[in-house]
N, C-alpha and C positions, 0 to 999 in steps of 0.2 A: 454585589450590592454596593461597594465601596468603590469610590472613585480617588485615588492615590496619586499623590504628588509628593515631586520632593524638592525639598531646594538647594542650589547647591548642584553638585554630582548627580548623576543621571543614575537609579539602580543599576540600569545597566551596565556600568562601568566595574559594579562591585569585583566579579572575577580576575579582571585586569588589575584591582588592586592588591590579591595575592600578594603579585609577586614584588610588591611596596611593605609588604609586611613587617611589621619589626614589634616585637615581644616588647608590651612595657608593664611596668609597677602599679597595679592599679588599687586607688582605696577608693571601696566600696560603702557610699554615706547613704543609709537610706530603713530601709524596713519592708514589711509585708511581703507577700507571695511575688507581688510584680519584683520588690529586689532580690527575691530569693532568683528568679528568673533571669533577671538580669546577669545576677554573680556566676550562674551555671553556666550561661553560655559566653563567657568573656574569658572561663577556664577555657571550654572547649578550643576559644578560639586560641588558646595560646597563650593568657598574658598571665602575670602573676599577679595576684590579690595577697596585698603585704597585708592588706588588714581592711577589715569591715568596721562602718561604726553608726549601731543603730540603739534604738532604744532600749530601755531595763525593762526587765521580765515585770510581766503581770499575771499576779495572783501564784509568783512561782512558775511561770508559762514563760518559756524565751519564742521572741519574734521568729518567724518563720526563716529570715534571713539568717539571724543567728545563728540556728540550730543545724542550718546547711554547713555554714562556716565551721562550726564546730566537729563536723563530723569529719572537714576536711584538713582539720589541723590550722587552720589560718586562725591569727589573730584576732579576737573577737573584744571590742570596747562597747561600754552599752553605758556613755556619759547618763544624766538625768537631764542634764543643759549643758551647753558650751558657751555660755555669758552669762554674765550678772552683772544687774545694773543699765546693757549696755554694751560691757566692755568683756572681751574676751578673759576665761579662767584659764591664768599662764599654766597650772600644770594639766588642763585637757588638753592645749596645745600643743607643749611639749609631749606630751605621752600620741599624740598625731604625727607630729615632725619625726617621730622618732621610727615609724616603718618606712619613711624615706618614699613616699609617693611619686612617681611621674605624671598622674594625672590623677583629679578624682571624679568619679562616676557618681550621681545622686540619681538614684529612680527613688521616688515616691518619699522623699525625705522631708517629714512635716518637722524637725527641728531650725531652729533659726543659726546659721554657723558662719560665723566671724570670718571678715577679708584676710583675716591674720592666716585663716585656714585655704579660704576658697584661692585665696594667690600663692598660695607656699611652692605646688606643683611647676614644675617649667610647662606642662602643656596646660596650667591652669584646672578651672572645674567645669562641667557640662552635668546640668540639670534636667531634668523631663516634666515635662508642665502639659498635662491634659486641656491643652486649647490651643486653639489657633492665634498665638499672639501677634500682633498687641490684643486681640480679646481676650477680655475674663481674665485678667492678672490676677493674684491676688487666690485665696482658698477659694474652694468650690468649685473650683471652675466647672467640671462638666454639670452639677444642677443650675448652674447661672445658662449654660449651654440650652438647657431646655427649658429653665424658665423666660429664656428672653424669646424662644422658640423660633429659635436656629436652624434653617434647613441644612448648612454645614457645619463637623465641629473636626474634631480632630485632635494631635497633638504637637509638638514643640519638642528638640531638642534645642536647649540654651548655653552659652556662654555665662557662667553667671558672673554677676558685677554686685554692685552695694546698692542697686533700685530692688525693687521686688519684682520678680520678675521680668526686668527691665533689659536682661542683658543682649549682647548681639544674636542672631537666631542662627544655628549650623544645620536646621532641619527640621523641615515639618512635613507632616501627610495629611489628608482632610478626607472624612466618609458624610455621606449621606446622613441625616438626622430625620428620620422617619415621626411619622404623626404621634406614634403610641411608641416609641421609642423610651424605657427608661432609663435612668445610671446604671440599673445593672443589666440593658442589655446592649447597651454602647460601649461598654465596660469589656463584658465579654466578647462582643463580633468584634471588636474594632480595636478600643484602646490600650485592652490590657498583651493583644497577641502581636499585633503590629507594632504598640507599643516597645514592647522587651526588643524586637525584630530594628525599629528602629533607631533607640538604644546603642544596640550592638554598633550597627551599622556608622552611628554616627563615631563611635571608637574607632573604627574601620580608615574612614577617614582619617581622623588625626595621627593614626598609624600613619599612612600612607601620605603624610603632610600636605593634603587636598583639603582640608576642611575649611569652609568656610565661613565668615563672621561677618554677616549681614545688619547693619544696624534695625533698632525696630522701627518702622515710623511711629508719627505723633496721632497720624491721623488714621481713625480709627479704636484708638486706644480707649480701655473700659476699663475699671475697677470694680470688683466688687466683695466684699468680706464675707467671713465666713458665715454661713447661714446656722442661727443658733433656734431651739428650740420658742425663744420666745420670739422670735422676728417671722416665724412661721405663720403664724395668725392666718388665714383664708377670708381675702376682702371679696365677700358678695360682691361687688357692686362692680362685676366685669362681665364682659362675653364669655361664653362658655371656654372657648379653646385659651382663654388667659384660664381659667380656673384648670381648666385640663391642665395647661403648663407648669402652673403653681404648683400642683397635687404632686404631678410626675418628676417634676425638677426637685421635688424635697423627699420621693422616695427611696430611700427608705430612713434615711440619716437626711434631718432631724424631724421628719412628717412634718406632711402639711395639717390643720388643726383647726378645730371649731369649735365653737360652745352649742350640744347640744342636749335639750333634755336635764339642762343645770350641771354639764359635767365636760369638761375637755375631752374629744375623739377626734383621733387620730384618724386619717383618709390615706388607701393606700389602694395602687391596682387601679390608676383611672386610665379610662381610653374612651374617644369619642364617639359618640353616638350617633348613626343614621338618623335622621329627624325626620324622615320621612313614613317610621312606623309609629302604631299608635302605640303608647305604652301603658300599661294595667298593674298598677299596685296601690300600696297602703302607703297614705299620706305620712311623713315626717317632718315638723312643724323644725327650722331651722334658721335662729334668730337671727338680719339681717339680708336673709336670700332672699330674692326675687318672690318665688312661689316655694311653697313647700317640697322636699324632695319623697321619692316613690322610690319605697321598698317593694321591687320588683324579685321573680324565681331566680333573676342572672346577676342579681346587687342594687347598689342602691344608685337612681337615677337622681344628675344631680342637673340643674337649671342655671344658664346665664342670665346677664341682664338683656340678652339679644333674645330671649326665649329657646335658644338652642340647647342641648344635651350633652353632658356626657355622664358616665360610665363608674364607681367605683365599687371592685371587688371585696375589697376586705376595710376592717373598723378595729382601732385597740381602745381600750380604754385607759381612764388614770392611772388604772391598777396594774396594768400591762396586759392585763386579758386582750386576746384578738379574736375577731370572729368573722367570719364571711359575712358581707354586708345583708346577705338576705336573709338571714338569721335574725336580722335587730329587733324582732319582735318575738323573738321566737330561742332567744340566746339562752335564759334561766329556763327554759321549761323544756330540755330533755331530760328523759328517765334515762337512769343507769342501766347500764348493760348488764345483766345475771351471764357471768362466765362460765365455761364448761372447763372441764376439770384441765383441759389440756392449755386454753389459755390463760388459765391460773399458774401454772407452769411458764408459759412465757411472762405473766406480770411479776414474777420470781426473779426471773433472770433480769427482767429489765428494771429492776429495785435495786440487784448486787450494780449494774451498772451505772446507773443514778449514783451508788454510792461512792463509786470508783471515782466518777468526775465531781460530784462534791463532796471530798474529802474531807472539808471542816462540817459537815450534818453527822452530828453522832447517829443519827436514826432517820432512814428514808419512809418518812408519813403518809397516810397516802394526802393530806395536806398541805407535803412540802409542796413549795414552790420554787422552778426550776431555776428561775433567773431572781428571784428576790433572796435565793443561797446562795450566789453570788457566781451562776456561770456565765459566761461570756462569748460572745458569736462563733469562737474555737469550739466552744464546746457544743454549742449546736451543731456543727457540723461532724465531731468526732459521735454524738448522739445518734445521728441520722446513719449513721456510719454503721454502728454498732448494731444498730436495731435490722440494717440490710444483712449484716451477720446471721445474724440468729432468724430472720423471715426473709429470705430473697424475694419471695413473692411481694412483699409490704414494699411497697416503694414509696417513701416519705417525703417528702420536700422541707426544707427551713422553716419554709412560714407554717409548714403543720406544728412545729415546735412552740410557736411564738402564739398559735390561737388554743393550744392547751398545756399552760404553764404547770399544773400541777401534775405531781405524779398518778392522782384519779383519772384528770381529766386525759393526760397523756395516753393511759393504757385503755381507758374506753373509748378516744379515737384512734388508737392502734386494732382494738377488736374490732367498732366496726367498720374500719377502710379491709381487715382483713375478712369480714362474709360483708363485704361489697356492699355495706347499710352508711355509710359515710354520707350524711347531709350536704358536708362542705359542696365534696362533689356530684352531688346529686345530679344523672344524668337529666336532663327533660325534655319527654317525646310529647308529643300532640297528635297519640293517635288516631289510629282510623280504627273503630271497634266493629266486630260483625260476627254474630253466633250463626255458624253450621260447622257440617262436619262435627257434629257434638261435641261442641266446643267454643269458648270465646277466641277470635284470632284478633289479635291486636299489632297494627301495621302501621311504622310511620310513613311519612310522605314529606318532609320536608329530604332537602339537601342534607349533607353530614360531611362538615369544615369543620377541619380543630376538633375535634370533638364532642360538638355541638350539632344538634339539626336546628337550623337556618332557610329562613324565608328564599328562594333564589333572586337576584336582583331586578328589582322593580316590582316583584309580588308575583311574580309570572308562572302561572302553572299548566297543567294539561291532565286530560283525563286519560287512566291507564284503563282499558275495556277489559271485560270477563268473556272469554271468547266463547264461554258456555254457552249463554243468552245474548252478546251482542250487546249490554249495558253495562254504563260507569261504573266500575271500582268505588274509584276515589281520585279528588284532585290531589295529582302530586307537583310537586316544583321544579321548574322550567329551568335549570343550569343555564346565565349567561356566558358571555368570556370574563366579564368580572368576577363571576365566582371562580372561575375555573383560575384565576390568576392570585385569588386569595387561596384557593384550595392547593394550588403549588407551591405559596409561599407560605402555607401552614407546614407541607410535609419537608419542604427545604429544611424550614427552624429545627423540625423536630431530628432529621437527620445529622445537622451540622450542630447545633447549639443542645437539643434536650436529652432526656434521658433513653430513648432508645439510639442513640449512636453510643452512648457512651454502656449499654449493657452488655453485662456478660453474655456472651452466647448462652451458657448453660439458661441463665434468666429469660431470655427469650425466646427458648425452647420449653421453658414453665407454664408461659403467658400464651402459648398457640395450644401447648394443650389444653388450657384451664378454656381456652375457647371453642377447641371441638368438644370438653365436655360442656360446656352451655349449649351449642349446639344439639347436643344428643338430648339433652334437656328439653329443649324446643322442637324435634325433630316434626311430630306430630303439626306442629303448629305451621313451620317452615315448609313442609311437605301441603299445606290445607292451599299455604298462600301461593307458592309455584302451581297448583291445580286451577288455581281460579284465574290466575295473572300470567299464563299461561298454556294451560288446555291439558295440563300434564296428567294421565291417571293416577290416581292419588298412591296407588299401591307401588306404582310403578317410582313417583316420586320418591315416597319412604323409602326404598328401597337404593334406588340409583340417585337421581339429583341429590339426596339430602344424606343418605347412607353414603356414596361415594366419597361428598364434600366431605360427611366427617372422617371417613379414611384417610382424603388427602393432606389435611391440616394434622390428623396423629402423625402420620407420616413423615412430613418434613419438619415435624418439633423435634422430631428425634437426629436430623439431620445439622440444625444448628450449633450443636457443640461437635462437628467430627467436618466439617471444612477445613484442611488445610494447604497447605502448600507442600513445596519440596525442596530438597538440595541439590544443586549442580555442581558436578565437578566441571573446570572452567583448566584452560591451561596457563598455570600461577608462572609470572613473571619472577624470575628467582633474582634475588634474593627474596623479594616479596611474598607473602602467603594471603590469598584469598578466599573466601567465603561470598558462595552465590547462593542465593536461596529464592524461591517466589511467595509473595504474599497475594493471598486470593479475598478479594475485599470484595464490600458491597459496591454498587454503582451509586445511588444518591435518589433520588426520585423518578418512581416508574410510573408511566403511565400505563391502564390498562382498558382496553376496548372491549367488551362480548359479547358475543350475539343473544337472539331471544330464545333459541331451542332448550338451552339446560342452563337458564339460569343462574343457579346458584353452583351446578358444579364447574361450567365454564371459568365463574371467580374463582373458586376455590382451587383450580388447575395450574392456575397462575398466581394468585395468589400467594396461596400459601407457599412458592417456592420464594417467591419475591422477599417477603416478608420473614422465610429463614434465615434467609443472606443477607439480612440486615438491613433490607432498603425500607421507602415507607412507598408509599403508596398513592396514585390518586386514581380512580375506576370510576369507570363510566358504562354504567347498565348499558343493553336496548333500551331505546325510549321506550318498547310496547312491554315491556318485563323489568319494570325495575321494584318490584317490592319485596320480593326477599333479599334483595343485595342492603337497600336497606334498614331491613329486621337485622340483617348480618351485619350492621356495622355498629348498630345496635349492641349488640352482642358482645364485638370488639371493646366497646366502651365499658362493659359490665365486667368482662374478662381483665380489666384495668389497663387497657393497652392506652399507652401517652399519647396526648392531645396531638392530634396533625401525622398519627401513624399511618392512617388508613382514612381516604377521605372519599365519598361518595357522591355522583352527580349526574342523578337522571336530566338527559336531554340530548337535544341533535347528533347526530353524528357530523353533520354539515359545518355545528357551532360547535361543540366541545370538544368533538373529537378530533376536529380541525384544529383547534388552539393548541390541545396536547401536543398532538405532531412538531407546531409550528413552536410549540411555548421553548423558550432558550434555557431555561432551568430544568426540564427533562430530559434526563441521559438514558432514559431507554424506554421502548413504548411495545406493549405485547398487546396482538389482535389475532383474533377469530372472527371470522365473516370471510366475503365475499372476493375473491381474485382482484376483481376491479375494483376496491376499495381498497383494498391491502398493495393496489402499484401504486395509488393514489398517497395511501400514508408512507410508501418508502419513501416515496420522491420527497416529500414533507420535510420528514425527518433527514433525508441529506443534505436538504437545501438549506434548514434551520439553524442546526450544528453538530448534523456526523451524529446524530444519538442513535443508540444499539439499537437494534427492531430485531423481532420475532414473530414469522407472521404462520397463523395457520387457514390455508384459507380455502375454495372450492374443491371440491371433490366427484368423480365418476368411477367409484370403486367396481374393477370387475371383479364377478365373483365365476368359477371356472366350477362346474359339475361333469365329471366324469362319472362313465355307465356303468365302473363299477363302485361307486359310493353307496352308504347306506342311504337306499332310499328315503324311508322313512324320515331318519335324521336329517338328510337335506334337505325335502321340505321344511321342516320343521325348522332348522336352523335358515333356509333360505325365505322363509317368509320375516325370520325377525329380523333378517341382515335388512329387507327391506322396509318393512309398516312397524318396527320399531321407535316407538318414540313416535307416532304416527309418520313415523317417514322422517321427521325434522331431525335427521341426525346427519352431524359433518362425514362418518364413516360408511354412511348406504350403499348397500351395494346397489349403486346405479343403474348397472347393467349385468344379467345374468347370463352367461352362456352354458347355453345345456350340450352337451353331446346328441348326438341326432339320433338313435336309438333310443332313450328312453326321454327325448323329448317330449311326445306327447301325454303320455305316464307322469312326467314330472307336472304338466301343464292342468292336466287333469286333479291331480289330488291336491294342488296349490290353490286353485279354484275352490275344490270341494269344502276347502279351509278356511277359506279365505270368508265365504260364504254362511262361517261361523260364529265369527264376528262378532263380538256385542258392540255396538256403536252407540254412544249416550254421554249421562254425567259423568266428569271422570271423578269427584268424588263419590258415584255407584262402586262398593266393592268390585261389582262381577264386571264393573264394565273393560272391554279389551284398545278401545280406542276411543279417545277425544277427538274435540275440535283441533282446527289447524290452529293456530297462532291469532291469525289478524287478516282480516279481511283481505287486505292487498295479496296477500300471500296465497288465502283460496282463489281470489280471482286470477291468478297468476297459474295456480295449479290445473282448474278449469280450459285455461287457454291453451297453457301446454298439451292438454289431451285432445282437444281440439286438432293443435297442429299434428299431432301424432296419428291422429284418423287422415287428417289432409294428405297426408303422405303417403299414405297405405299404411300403416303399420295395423293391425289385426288387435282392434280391442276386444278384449276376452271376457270382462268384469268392469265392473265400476265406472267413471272417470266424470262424477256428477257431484255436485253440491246438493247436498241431501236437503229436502224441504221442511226445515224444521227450524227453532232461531237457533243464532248462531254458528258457527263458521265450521261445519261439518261436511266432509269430503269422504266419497267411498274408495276405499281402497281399492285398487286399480291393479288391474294386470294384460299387457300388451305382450302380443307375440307376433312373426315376424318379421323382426325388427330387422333392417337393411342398418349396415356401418354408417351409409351416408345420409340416413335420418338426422332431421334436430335433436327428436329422443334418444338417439343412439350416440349423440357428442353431447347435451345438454344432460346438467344436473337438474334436478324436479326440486329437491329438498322435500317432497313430498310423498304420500304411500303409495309410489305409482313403480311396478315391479316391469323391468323391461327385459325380454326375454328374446335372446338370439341360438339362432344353431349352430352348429358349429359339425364338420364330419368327424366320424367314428377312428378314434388314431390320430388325429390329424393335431397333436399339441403344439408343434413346432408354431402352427398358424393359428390356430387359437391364442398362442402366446403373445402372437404380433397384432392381432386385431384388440388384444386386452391393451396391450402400451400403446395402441397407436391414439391414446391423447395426450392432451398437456398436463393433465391432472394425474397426481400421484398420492394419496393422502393412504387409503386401503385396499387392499385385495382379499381374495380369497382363494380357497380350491377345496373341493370334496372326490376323494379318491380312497380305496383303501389300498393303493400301490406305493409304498412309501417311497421308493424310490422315484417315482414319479411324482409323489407331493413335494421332497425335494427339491428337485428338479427345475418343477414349476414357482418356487416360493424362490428358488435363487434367481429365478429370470423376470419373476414380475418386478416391477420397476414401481413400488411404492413404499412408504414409510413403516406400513405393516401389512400383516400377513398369515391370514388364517387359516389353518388346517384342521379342517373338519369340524370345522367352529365359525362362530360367527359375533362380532360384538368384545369379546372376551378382554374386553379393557382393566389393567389395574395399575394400582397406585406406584409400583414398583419398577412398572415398565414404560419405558420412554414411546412418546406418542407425537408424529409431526409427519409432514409431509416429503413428497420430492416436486419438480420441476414447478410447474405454476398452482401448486398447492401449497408451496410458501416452501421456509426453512426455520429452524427453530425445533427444540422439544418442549413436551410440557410431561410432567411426571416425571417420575427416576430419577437415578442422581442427575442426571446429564440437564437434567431442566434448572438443577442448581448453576450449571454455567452461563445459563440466558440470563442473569441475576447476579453474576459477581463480572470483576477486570482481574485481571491478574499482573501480577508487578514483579518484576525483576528488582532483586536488592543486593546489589556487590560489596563487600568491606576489607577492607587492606589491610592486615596485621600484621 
C-alpha cells in the first residue's frame, strides 16, 4: 500500500553499514509508546541510553517510555519544563549534561527543549516529525495531513535547529493517504511502524558517519498550530469531501463539532459516500447545513454545499456520552437488560475492576462515570484488556468504552454484545422471506464486504432459479471487479491491521465454534435453502451438505490452538551455539472458488481450514448457488467474527474469479470445479505473483466389482457411488467395471433399483432424487446420452429429460461400454452409471484400463478377497479409495486428487497445510 522513499542513503545500503558501526551514548527526549519503541530498538542495536527524559506521571501513571526505562535500570528524568520565561532552567541542564550524551534521539517529544540542550551532543539532536516537511511544521501535523486532504503524507527524520521544525532533513519516507484514511489508521499502517523503523535507521547513519543534512526549502513550506477544541467548529458552507476532511482530520483528538438540537456534538467515523444510492432516513435539522442531515440503519448521512454525501458513524455529546450515530433518535429510549444470575457474576467482577483503576471512587455505582472519575485513555485500554480476561469471547473495542461511560451503561453493553443483541452493531439484511418446508426461510441477497451486505457496484444483479419449477428465487447482486477489489482490501485490513491477526488462536477456535453452533441452529433452514437453490433432497441436505458443514467447522475450531512448529538440530559453528526452530503461520488473504453441487459443504471444506490458520477470506459461490454461502456469512457476522474476516461475492467466474487469480494481494486461491478451469486459474495465479493454489478438480472415478463381492451390497453401494447427489458429485464413480460373470446379475438388479426411484420435489420427504442443477447442465447431460447411443454403447434405462417443469433427468444406466467411448473417457457429473466388462481373473488388466485416464480424484473396489482389495487399492492411482464402500467421506480424512484432478487436500490435518507457510527461524547465542 505504501510507497517508501528515503533520502539520503538508499535502505539498501543498510547491511553494508554494519560493519561502520560504532556504539554511542544515546539520550532518549521523548514519551509514548512510539518512544518507548524507539529506546527498545536503539538497545537492540547496541548503543547505550545514558538517560531518557520525558514527561511527569499522570494521575500517578509513568509514560510508557518511562516505565520501559525503569525496568531496564537507565536513568529516568521526568522534567515538568525545561524553560521558563524563554530561557533555559540551568539545573534541568546540568542534571542533562551530566549523563554525557553523544547524541540525542527525540521520537514524539511534545516538550519545548533549549539549544543549550539540543547542541550539548557532538553528534547534535535528530527529531521525528509526522510530515513530509517543509509540510505541516508545526503540532498536528498528521490531522493538518488530512484536513488539507493530502494524497501523500509521511514522516521526517530532522536535525533540529532554533526554527520549529525548521531543521536540515537526514530522512524521510512518504505512504499513500487514502480517501477514508484516519489519524489512527495512518498512525498505525504507516507512521507509527515505519516510523520507530525509520528512527532507528536514521541513528544507523550517524553511526556510520553517512548521514545526511539536506537544507529545507522555502518553497513549499506550511505552518499550521495545534488544532484546539474551539478552532474545531464544522463550517457547512463546503463540499462534502472538505467536510469529510475536516471530521477525519480532527478524529479523534480534538473532534470535529456542531451545534445540534441546542447542544455541541461531536462527529466522529466519517467516510464518503457513494451518491449514486438513494438514501432513506429521519430528517435532522442542522444549523447552518445545506439541507438537513438523514439518520440513516448505517449513521448519520451528512450533505455538502455541492449536494454530495458523506458518511458519519458515531456522535458524543457535552456530557461525554457517545453513541452510534443511528441511535440519535433512539439513544434514551433503551430498556435495561434483566441479567441472569451468571452475568451478575460477571457485572461483579467488572465492579472490583472499575474499582481497581479508579482507585480515588470510594464506591463503584452503578452511576459512576468512567472518565468523569478521572480515567484516562490508559485506562481504557488496560479496561478493554481486562474485560478480554475474564470473556475471551466479548471482544471490545475503545470506542465501546467511550459510548457507555457509566458502569450501568458499561455492563448492559457488555451483556448485550455477549447474547449478540448489541444495537451499535446491529447486523442489517434485506432479506428475501418465503414460507415452505414448514417454515419461514429468510435469505439474503446482497454481497457481504466488511461485514456488511452491500449493493454490488452499479446495482447490478441476476436471478438465482429454483431448479424445481424452473422460476426466480430472488434477485441477488452481481460481484463487479470493484467489489471484489474492496472485498480484498476489506480482508487484507482485517488480517494485517484488526483484530483477527492479532487473536489468540484459542479465541478463534471459540468463534468457529460458536458458528457451527448457529449453524446447527439454522440447519433446518440452511438445509430448506440448498434444496431450492440447488435441487438438493432436502433429507439428504440435512444430513450431508449442512450436517457435514457443521462437522467440518467443529472440526478445525479444535485445530486452531494445536498448529505448531518444530526444532532443528542444525550443525552449530563452535564456538557458537544455535537454535533452529520453524514457525507455521497463516498466509494472508485467500481466495476461494466452488462449485454448484454441495454448496454449502464445498465452503465449509475449505473454509473452515483457511479460517483456523488464521487467514481471512474472500469466497465466491457458483453464480447458480449462492444463497446459503450467504445465509453463511450471515451467520459469521452473528457468531461475532471481525469485519473483513470472511467476505462473500455471488458472480462470474469470468469477472470474480478472474480478479481473484489475477488480484496481487491474494496469496492463495482454492478451487473446486472443472480441469479446464483450474489450468486456467494456475496459470493466473503464476503470472500474478506466485500465489499458493489448491485445485481439486475433474474426476472419472473407476469403481472395480469383483464376482466374489457381496452382491447385494454392491448394488446397493454401486448405485449411490453413482445417482448420489443426483450424480452431481466430484467423487462418481464414472465408470463401473464389473467382472463378466456376474455382469449381467449385476445389470439386472441395478436396473430393478434404479426403477424404484422416487423422482419429484426434493423438499418431499420420500423423494429419492431431484432436479439437476441448471439448465445448461441437463442439456449437456441429454447430449452426452445421446453421444453415448451414437457410439453404440447399450442404453439400459433412462437418459431423458423427464416431461415435467423443471430440470429433471432420469437416472441412466449404459452397458457395453468400449475404453475408446466419449462415455468411457468423459466425466457426465450426472446420474448416468456407465458399465464396462472386464474377464474373470483378469485384475492385472482391469487395473490398467481403470488408470488408463488423466483423472485421479476416487476409486473403488468390491471384493471379499482382502488380499486382493489390497492389492487393488495400492495400484489404483487416485486420491482415495474404497473398499466395500462407497462415498464414505469424513471430516478427519484428507480428500484431493492425483494427475489432472488437481493437487491440494481439503479436510484432515493435512488441509491445514494448504492454509499456512512455514518459516525457518535461526538465533545465535
Amino acid at each position: 500500500m505504501c510507497d517508501c522513499r528515503m533520502t539520503g542513503e538508499d535502505t539498501a545500503s543498510f547491511p553494508q553499514l554494519q560493519s561502520w558501526f560504532v556504539s554511542m551514548k544515546i539520550a532518549v527526549i521523548g514519551q509514548s509508546l512510539f518512544g518507548q519503541e524507539v529506546y527498545k530498538e536503539l538497545r537492540k542495536e547496541g548503543h547505550t541510553i545514558v538517560g531518557v527524559f520525558t514527561i511527569p506521571d499522570k494521575d500517578g501513571k509513568a509514560d510508557a517510555l518511562a516505565t520501559e526505562a525503569e525496568k531496564d535500570s537507565v536513568p529516568v528524568f521526568k522534567f515538568p519544563r525545561w524553560r521558563l520565561k524563554g530561557k533555559a532552567i540551568p539545573e534541568v541542564v546540568d542534571q542533562y549534561r551530566a549523563v554525557g550524551a553523544e547524541l540525542n534521539v527525540m521520537p514524539f517529544c511534545s516538550q519545548f527543549i533549549p539549544m543549550e540542550v539540543i547542541d550539548c551532543p557532538k553528534h547534535g539532536s535528530i527529531i521525528y516529525h509526522p510530515s513530509l516537511l517543509p509540510r505541516h511544521r508545526g503540532a498536528s501535523a498528521i490531522n493538518w495531513t488530512l484536513i488539507h486532504g493530502d494524497k501523500k503524507g509521511g514522516f521526517t527524520v530532522f536535525w533540529a535547529d532554533d526554527g520549529l521544525d525548521t531543521g536540515p532533513i537526514l530522512l524521510q519516507r512518504e505512504c499513500d493517504v487514502g480517501p477514508d484514511d484516519t489519524v489512527n489508521t495512518i498512525y498505525k499502517r504507516f507512521l507509527f511502524p515505519e516510523g520507530v523503523k525509520g528512527t532507528v535507521e536514521a541513528v544507523r547513519l550517524i553511526a556510520a558517519g553517512k548521514a545526511p543534512r539536506i537544507t529545507q526549502p522555502e518553497e513549499g513550506a506550511t505552518y499550521e498550530g495545534i488544532q484546539k477544541k474551539e478552532n474545531a467548529k464544522i463550517d457547512w458552507n463546503q463540499p462534502a469531501e472538505a467536510l469529510h476532511n475536516w471530521i477525519r482530520g480532527n478524529d479523534k483528538v480534538p473532534g470535529a463539532w456542531a451545534e445540534v438540537d441546542g447542544q455541541k456534538v461531536t462527529f466522529y467515523g466519517s467516510t464518503l459516500v457513494d451518491n449514486g444510492s438513494t438514501v432513506n432516513g429521519q430528517p435532522l435539522d442542522i444549523p447552518g447545513a445545506s439541507q438537513p442531515g438523514l439518520v440513516t440503519k448505517n449513521g448519520l448521512v451528512l450533505f455538502g454545499n455541492d449536494g454530495k454525501t458523506l458518511l458519519v458513524k458515531n456522535l458524543q455529546f457535552e456530557d461525554g456520552k457517545m453513541i452510534a450515530a443511528a441511535q440519535y433518535f433512539r439513544s434514551g429510549s433503551s430498556a435495561a437488560v434483566e441479567l441472569t444470575e451468571e452475568e451478575k457474576a460477571f457485572a461483579e467482577e467488572m465492579r472490583v475492576v472499575w474499582k481497581s483503576i479508579l482507585s480515588n471512587v470510594a464506591e463503584i455505582a452503578d452511576s459512576t462515570d468512567f472518565f468523569k472519575s478521572g480515567a484516562a485513555s490508559m485506562d481504557v485500554v488496560r479496561l478493554v484488556e481486562e474485560v478480554k480476561l475474564r470473556a475471551s469471547e466479548l471482544q471490545l473495542q475503545n470506542e465501546d468504552v467511550y459510548m457507555a461511560t457509566t458502569f450501568q451503561e458499561f455492563i448492559q453493553m457488555c451483556v448485550r454484545k455477549l447474547r449478540g443483541e448489541d444495537g451499535e452493531e446491529e447486523l442489517v439484511v434485506d432479506y428475501v422471506e418465503k414460507n415452505m418446508n414448514n417454515m419461514t426461510i429468510r435469505m439474503p441477497h446482497q454481497l457481504f464486504v466488511n461485514g456488511e451486505f452491500v449493493d454490488a457496484e452499479g446495482g447490478k444483479t441476476y436471478k438465482t432459479i429454483n431448479p424445481t419449477d424452473g422460476q426466480p428465487i430472488c434477485e441477488v447482486s452481481l460481484a463487479q471487479v470493484a467489489d471484489v477489489d474492496r472485498a480484498v482490501a476489506a480482508a487484507k485490513e482485517a488480517f494485517e491491521e484488526g483484530e483477527w491477526g492479532k487473536m489468540n488462536p484459542r479465541d478463534r477456535g471459540r468463534l468457529i465454534y460458536r458458528l457451527a453452533d448457529l449453524m446447527e441452529q439454522h440447519q433446518e433452514e440452511l438445509a430448506t435453502i440448498e434444496a431450492i437453490d440447488s435441487g438438493a433432497v432436502y433429507t439428504l441436505a440435512l444430513k450431508t451438505h449442512v450436517g457435514m458443514s457443521i462437522q467440518t467447522f467443529r472440526y478445525f475450531a479444535g485445530w486452531c490452538d494445536k498448529i505448531q512448529g518444530t526444532t532443528i538440530p542444525i550443525n552449530q559453528a563452535r564456538p557458537n551455539r544455535n537454535l533452529t526452530f520453524t514457525r507455521r503461520e497463516p498466509i494472508g488473504v485467500c481466495a476461494i472458488v466452488i462449485p454448484w453441487n454441495y454448496p454449502l459443504m464445498m465452503l465449509a471444506w475449505k473454509t473452515a481450514a483457511c479460517l483456523a490458520a488464521g487467514n481471512t477470506v474472500v469466497l465466491k459461490p457458483a453464480q447458480v448457488t449462492p444463497l446459503t454461502a450467504l445465509k453463511f456469512a450471515e451467520l459469521t457476522a452473528r457468531a461475532g467474527f471481525p469485519k473483513g474476516v470472511v467476505n462473500i461475492l455471488p458472480g462470474a467466474g469470468s469477472l470474480v474469479g478472474q480478479r481473484l487469480s489475477d488480484h496481487p494481494d491474494v496469496r492463495k486461491l482454492g478451487f473446486t470445479g472443472s480441469t479446464e478451469i483450474g489450468k486456467q486459474i494456475m496459470k493466473s495465479c503464476a503470472v500474478s505473483n506466485v500465489k499458493k493454489v489448491s485445485l481439486e478438480l475433474g474426476g472419472k472415478s473407476p469403481l472395480l466389482i469383483f464376482s466374489d463381492c457381496d452382491m447385494d451390497k454392491a448394488v446397493r453401494m454401486g448405485m449411490s457411488s453413482v445417482f448420489f447427489n443426483k450424480g452431481e458429485n466430484c467423487i462418481a464413480a464414472g465408470r463401473l467395471f464389473v467382472e463378466e460373470s456376474i455382469h449381467d446379475q449385476f445389470v439386472q438388479k441395478v436396473v430393478e433399483e434404479v426403477k424404484k426411484m422416487k423422482i419429484g420435489d426434493p423438499l418431499d420427504r420420500s423423494t429419492d432424487h431431484g432436479p439437476q442443477n441448471h439448465k445448461a447442465h441437463l442439456d449437456k447431460l441429454v447430449e452426452y446420452c445421446q453421444r453415448g447411443v451414437k457410439e453404440g454403447a447399450r442404453l439400459v434405462y433412462g437418459g431423458k429429460h423427464i416431461a415435467r417443469p423443471g430440470f429433471f433427468f432420469e437416472p441412466t444406466v449404459f452397458t457395453n461400454v468400449e475404453d475408446s467411448m466419449f462415455v468411457a473417457q468423459e466425466e457426465s457429473f450426472g446420474p448416468i452409471m456407465i458399465i464396462s466388462k472386464f474377464k474373470d481373473g483378469d485384475v492385472d488388466g482391469v487395473l490398467s484400463r481403470a488408470n488408463a485416464t488423466e483423472y485421479g480424484l476416487a476409486s473403488g473396489v468390491f471384493t471379499r478377497d482382502i488380499s486382493r482389495a489390497l492389492y487393488v487399492s495400492e495400484r489404483l492411482q487416485a486420491g482415495t479409495v474404497f473398499v466395500n464402500t462407497y462415498n464414505k467421506t469424513d471430516v478427519a480424512a484428507p480428500f484431493g486428487g492425483f494427475k489432472q484432478s488437481g493437487f491440494g487436500k481439503d479436510l484432515g490435518e493435512e488441509a491445514l497445510n494448504e492454509y499456512l507457510k512455514t518459516k525457518a527461524v535461526t538465533i545465535e547465542y
